[in-house]
C-alpha positions as CSV (number, residue, x, y, z in Angstrom):
1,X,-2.4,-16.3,28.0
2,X,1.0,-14.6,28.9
3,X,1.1,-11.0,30.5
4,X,1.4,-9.1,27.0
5,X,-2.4,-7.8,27.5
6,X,-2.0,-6.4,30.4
7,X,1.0,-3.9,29.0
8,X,0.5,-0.9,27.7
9,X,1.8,-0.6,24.1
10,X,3.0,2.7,23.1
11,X,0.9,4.4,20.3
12,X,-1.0,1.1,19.6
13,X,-4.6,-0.2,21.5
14,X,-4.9,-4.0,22.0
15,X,-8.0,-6.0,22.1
16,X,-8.6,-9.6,21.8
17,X,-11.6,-11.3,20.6
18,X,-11.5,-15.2,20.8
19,X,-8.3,-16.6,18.2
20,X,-8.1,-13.1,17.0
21,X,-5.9,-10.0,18.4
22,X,-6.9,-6.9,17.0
23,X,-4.0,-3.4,17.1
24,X,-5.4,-0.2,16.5
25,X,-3.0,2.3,15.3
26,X,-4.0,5.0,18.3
27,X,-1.8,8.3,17.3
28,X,-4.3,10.6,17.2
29,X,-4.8,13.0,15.0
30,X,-2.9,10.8,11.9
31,X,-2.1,7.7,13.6
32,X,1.8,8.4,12.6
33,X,4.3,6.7,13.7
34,X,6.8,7.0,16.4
35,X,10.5,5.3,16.9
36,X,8.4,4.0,20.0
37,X,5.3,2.7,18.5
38,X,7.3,0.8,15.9
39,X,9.0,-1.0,18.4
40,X,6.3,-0.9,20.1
41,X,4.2,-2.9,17.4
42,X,7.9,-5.2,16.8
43,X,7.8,-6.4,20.0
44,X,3.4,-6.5,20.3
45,X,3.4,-9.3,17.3
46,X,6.2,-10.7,18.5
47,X,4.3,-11.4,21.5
48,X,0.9,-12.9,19.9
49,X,3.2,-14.9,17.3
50,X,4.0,-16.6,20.7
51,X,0.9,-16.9,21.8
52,X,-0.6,-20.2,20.5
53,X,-3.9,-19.0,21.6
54,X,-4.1,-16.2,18.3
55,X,-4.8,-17.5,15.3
56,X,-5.5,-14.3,13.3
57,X,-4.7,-10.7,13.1
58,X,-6.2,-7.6,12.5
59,X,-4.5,-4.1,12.2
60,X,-6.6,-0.8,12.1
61,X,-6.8,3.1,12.1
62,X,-7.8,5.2,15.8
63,X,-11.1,7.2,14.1
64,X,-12.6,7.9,10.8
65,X,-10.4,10.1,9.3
66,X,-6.9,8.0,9.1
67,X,-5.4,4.2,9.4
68,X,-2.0,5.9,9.4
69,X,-0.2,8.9,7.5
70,X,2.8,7.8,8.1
71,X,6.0,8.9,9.4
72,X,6.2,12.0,11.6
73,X,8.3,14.5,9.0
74,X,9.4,17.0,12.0
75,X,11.7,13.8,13.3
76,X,13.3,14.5,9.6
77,X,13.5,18.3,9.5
78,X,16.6,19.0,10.5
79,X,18.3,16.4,8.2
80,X,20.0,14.1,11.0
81,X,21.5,11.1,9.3
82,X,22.0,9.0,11.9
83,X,18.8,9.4,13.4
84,X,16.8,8.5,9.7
85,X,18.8,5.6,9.3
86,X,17.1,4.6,13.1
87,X,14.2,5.5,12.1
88,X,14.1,3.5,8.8
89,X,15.5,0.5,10.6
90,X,12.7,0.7,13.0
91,X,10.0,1.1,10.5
92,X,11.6,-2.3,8.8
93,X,11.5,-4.3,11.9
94,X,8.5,-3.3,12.7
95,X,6.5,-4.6,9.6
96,X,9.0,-7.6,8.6
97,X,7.5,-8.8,11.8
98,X,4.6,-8.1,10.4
99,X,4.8,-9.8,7.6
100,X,6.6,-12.9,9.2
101,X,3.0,-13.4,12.1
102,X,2.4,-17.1,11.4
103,X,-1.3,-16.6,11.1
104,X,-3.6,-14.5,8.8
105,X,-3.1,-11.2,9.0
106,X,-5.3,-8.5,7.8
107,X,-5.5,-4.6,7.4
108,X,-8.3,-2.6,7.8
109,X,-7.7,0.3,6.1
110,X,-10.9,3.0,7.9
111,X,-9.4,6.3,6.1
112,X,-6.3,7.4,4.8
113,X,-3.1,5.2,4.6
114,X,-0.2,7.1,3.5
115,X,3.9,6.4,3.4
116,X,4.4,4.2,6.0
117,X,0.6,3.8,6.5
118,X,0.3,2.1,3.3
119,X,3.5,-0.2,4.1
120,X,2.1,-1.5,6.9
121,X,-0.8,-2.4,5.5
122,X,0.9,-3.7,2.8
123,X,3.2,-5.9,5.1
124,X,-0.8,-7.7,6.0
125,X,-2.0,-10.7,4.0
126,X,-4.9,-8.8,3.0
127,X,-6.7,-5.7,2.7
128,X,-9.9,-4.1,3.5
129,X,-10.7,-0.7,2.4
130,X,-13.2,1.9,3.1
131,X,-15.2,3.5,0.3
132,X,-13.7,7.0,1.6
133,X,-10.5,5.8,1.7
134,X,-7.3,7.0,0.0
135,X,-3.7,5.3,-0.2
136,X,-0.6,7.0,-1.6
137,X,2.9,6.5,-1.7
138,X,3.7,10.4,-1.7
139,X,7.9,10.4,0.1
140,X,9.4,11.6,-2.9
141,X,7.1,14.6,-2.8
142,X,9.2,15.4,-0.2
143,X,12.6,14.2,-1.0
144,X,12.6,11.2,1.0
145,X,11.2,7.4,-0.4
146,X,9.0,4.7,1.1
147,X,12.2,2.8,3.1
148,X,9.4,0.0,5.1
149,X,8.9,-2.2,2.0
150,X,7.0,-0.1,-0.2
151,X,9.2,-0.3,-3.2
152,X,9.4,-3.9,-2.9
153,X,5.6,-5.0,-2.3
154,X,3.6,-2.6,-3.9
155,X,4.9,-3.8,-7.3
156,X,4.0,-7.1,-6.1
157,X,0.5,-6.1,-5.8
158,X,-0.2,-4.4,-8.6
159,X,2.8,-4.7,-11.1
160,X,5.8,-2.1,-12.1
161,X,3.4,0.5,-13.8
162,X,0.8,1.3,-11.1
163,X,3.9,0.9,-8.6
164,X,5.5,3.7,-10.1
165,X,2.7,6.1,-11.0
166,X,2.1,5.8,-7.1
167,X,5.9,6.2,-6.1
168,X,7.4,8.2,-9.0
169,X,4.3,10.6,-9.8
170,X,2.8,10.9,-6.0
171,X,-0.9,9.5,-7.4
172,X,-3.4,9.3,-4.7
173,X,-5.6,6.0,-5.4
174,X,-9.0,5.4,-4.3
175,X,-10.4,2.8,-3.1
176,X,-12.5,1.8,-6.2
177,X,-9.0,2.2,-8.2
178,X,-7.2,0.6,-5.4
179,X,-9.3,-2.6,-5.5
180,X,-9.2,-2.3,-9.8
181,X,-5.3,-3.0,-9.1
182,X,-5.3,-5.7,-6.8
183,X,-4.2,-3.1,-4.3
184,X,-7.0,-4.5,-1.5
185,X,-9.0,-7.5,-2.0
186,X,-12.5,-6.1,-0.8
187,X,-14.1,-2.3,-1.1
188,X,-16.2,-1.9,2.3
189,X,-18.7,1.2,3.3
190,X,-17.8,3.8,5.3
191,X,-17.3,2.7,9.0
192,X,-17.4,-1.4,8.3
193,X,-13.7,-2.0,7.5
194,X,-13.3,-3.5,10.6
195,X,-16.1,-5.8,10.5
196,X,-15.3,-7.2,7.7
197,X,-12.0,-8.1,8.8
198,X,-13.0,-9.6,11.9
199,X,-15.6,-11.8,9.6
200,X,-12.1,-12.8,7.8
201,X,-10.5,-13.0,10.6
202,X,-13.0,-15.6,11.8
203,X,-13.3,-18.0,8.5
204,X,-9.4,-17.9,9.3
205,X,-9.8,-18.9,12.9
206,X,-11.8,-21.8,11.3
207,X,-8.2,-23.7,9.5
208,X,-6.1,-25.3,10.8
209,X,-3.3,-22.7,12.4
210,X,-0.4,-24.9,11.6
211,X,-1.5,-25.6,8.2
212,X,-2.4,-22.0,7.9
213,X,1.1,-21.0,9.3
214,X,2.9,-23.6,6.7
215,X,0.7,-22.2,3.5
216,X,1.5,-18.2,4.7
217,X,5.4,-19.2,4.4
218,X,4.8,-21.4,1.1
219,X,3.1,-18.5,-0.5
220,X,5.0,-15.7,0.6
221,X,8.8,-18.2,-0.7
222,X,7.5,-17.4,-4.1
223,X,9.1,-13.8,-3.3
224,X,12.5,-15.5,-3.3
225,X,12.5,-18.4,-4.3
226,X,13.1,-20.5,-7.4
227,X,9.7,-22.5,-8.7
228,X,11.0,-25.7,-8.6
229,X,12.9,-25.1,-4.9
230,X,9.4,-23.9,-3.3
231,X,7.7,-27.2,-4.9
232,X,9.9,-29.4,-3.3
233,X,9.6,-27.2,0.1
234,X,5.5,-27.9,-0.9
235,X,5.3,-31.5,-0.3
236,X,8.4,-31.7,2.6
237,X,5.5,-29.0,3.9
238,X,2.7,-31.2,3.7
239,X,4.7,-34.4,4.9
240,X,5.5,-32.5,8.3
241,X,2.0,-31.6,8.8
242,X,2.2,-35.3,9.6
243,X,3.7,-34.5,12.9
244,X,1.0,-32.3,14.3
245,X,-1.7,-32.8,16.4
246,X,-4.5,-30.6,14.1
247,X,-3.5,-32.9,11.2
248,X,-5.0,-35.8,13.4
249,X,-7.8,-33.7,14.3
250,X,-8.6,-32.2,11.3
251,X,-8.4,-35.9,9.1
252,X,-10.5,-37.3,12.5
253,X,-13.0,-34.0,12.7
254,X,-13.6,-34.3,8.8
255,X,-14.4,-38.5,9.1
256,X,-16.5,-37.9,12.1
257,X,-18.5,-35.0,10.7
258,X,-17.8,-32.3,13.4
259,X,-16.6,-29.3,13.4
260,X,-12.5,-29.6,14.4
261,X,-11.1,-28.4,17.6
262,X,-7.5,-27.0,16.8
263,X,-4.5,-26.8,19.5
264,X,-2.1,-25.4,16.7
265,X,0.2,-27.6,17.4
């Protein structure tokens, strides 16, 4: 494993547990975010999408009380152009690299995720919220806008209206709502977010990582691309699997009735 767990990543806490790297958002009080942490977090999933040895990924919230709020507002209050148009750019860096981590990625949402706390767990794979929980899309309560994907994927998620009662109207969700929209994909009890994403985490760890890696691109082309285009990408997809070494194993594990030992390659 290369020397990226022995630094120390600004504003973030890394643990790993077997295929699966887990980043809590350590800000404390509100886990906001920092020009520093979000390069911080850039260049931190940079590093595990290089490590072969990670399979999954799980993002979470420092305490009960917050997963993230967000942006720091003070680093806006004196109306510097030049240093919000750093600040956005950060913020997209940081969670297109997100969304780009080859394996399964998954947000654990332990307590409020607001502005750019909701982005970034919207820049996961999948969701897990606490019952407590709140999410909200709340910059133009402040004359600014979600700039870190938020107008882009949350109408994804849950379609045009709920998109805009959360952007244009400032509507808190909760988590019963949130899962009602196809906002998350799983309602947890207090205190067992994380839990359950390490359980997900682990049914991930049990695919194969390349085909894994080759299915998160397929589904995420349907973003861009053209029905027809992304079908032929399918089977050229399925094809190249052809050249991998957990193809073989899996095809072999499957015929010899054992469970499969991937090298994700």
């Amino acid at each position: 494993m290369s020397g990226y767990t022995d630094k120390t990543w600004t504003g973030l806490r890394l643990d790993i547990d077997g295929h699966t790297a887990i980043v809590t958002l350590s800000n404390p009080p509100a886990n906001t975010f920092t020009r520093d942490s979000l390069s911080a977090l850039r260049d931190l999933v940079r590093a595990l999408n290089a490590d072969r040895e990670i399979y999954a990924l799980v993002v979470t919230g420092e305490g009960e009380k917050f997963f993230s709020a967000g942006a720091d507002l003070k680093q806006f209050a004196d109306g510097d152009k030049a240093l919000a148009r750093e600040a956005a750019r950060r913020f997209g860096e940081a969670f297109e690299t997100l969304s780009a981590f080859r394996g399964v990625s998954i947000a654990a949402i332990n307590g409020y995720a607001m502005g750019g706390g909701l982005e970034c767990a919207l820049a996961c794979d999948l969701r897990i919220i606490e019952e407590q929980a709140q999410v909200a899309l709340p910059e133009a309560t402040v004359g600014l806008l979600p700039c870190a994907g938020g107008t882009q994927n949350l109408p994804r998620l849950v379609g045009e209206g709920w998109a805009k009662r959360m952007i244009l109207l400032g509507e808190r969700v909760d988590a019963p709502t949130a899962l009602r929209i196809g906002l998350v994909e799983e309602v947890v009890g207090k205190g067992e977010a994380k839990t359950r994403a390490l359980e997900w985490a682990h049914k991930a760890t049990k695919q194969s990582p390349t085909s894994v890696a080759a299915c998160k691109a397929l589904v995420q082309a349907t973003r861009t691309q053209s029905h027809a285009t992304a079908l032929v990408g399918e089977r050229e997809a399925f094809v190249d699997l052809f050249d991998t070494a957990d193809q073989i194993e899996g095809v072999a594990a499957f015929l010899e009735k054992r469970a499969p030992q991937w090298k994700n390659a």
